[in-house]
C-alpha positions as CSV (number, residue, x, y, z in Angstrom):
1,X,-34.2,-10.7,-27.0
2,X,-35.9,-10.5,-23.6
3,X,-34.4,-7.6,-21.7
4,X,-33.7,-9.5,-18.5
5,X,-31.0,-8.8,-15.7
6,X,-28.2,-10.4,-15.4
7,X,-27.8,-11.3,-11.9
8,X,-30.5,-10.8,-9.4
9,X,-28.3,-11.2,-6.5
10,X,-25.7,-8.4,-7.2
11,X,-27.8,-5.6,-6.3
12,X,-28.9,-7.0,-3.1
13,X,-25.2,-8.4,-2.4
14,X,-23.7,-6.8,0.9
15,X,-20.4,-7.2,1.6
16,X,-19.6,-8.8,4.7
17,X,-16.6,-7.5,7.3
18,X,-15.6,-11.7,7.4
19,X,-15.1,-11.0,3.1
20,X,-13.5,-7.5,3.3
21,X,-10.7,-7.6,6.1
22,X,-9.0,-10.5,3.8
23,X,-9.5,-8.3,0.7
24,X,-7.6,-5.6,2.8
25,X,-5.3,-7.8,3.9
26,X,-4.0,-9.0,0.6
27,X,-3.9,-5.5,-0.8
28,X,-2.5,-3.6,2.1
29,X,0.7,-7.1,2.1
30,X,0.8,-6.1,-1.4
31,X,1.7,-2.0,-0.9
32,X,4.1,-3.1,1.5
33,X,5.9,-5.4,-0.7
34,X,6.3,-3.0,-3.3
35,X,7.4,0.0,-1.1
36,X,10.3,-3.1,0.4
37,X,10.8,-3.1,-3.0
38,X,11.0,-0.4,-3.9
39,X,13.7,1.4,-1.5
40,X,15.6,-1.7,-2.2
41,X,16.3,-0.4,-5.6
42,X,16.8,2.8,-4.8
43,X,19.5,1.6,-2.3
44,X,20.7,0.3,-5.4
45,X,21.0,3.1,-7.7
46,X,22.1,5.2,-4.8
47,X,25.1,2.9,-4.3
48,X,26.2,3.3,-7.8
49,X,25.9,7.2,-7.9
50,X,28.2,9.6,-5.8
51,X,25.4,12.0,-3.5
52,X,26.6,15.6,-2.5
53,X,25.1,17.1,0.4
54,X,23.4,20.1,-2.0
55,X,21.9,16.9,-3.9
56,X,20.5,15.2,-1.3
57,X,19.1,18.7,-0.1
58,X,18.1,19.6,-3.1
59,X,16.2,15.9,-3.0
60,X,14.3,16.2,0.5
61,X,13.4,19.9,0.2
62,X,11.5,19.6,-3.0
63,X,10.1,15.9,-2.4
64,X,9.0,16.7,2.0
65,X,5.9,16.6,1.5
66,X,5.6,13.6,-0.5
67,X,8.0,11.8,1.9
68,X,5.5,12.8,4.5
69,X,2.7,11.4,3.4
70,X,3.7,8.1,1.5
71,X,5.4,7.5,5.1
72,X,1.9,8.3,6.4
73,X,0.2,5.6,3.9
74,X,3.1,3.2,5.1
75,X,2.7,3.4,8.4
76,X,-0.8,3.1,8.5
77,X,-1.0,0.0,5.8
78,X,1.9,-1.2,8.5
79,X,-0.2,-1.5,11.1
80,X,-3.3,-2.6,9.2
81,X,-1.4,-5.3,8.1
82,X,-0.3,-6.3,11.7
83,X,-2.9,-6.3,13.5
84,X,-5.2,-8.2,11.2
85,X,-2.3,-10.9,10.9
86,X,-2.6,-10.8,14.8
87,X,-6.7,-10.9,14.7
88,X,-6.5,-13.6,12.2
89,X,-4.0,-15.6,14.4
90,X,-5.5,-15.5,17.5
């Protein structure tokens, strides 16, 4: 057993901005699908139950800041995903 490495090439590998804007791409399309997704079942299950305003207050005062910020992550995987579609078009 000859201690050898693996692959020579991996330590000297460098990612390239041509291999890492489709990586983004892909994963940023994928985040987006699952928050579409995701609201759509909510606007499921809140169709089924009956909401009362202290509920729904209740709701947005204890979850603001988490509203805020996965709006935040949204918006900003929005755009990502825009204007690399629009990059990659033109």
């Amino acid at each position: 057993n000859i201690l050898r490495p693996l692959s020579p090439h991996l330590p000297i590998y460098k990612p390239q901005l041509t291999s890492t804007f489709p990586i983004y791409h892909r994963i940023s399309g994928a985040f987006l699908a699952t928050i579409v997704l995701f609201f759509y079942l909510i606007c499921l299950k809140i169709g089924l139950i009956c909401l009362t305003y202290e509920n729904v207050y209740l709701f947005f005062f204890y979850s603001s800041k988490l509203i805020l910020i996965s709006v935040e992550i949204t918006a900003l995987a929005l755009s990502y995903h825009l204007y690399n579609g629009v990059r990659h078009l033109y």
